[in-house]
N, C-alpha and C positions, 0 to 999 in steps of 0.2 A: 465515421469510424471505419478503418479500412482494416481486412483479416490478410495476414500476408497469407499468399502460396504455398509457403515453404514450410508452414505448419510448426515454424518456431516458437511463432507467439500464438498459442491453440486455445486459450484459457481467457473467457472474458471476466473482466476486473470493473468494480465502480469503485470510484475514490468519491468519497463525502468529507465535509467538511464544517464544521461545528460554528452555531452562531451562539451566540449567548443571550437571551431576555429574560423578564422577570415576572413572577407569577402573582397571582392576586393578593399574597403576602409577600410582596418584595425582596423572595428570594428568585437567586439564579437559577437560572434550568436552558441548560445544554441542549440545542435540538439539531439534529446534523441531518444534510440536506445533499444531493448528488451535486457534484462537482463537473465531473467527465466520465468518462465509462471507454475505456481500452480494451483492446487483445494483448495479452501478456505472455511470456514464457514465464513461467514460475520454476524457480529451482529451489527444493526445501535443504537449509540447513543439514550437514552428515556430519558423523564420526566427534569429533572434540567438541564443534562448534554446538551440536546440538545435545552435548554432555554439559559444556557450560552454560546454556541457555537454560538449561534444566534446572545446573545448581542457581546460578542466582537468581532466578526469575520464574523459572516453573513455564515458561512458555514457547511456544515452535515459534523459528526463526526461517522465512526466506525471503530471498529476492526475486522481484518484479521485473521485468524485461519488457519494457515499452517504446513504442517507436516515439521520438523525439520530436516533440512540438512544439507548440508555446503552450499548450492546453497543462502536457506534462511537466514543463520545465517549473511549474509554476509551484505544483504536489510540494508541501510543504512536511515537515513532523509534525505540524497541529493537525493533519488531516488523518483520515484514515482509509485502508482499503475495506470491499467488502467480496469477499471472495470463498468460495465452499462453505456456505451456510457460517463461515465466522467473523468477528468485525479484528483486521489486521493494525495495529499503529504502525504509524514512517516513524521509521526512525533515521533516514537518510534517502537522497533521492541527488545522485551524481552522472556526469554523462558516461558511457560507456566508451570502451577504446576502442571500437569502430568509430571511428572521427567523427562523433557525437551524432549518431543514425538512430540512436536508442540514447535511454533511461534507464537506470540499474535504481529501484526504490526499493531498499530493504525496509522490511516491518517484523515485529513479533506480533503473533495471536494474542489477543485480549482472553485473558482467561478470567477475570472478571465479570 
């Protein structure tokens, strides 16, 4: 896990990811387990986006800025991030326009 220089990516991120077994009465139960663990630049949602996020969902929206691996290319929308004490959902995870040198993974807050 490597922390760039340039203090772009200052924010350390775990992304887990959700297995599913079954408990002693044969119901499902969700147990999420670490994945990877990044340095991220985080930029939270402003202005519209986090007016809209508000109305239909009630939850803070931002992107992740992670250097581009195979570890990350992988980060799914079934996973999650876990970052400042709250557990984030992907909702998308695309290369960025530096000729794919990073990962741009949007999530909303789990307010749940």
């Amino acid at each position: 896990m490597d922390r760039v220089n340039n203090g772009r990516r200052n924010r350390l991120i775990r992304v887990e990811r959700a297995t599913i077994t079954t408990n002693n009465y044969n119901e499902e139960v969700q147990t999420w387990g670490p994945l990877v663990s990044a340095w991220a630049r985080v930029i939270f949602a402003k202005g519209t986006e986090r007016r809209e996020a508000a109305q239909e969902q009630a939850q803070a929206a931002a992107t992740f800025i992670v250097l581009a691996n195979s570890d990350t290319a992988g980060i799914s929308v079934e996973d999650r991030i876990v970052f400042d004490g709250s557990n984030w959902n992907v909702t998308s995870n695309i290369p960025s326009e530096e000729f794919n040198a990073e990962r741009e993974i949007e999530a909303v807050r789990d307010v749940g």
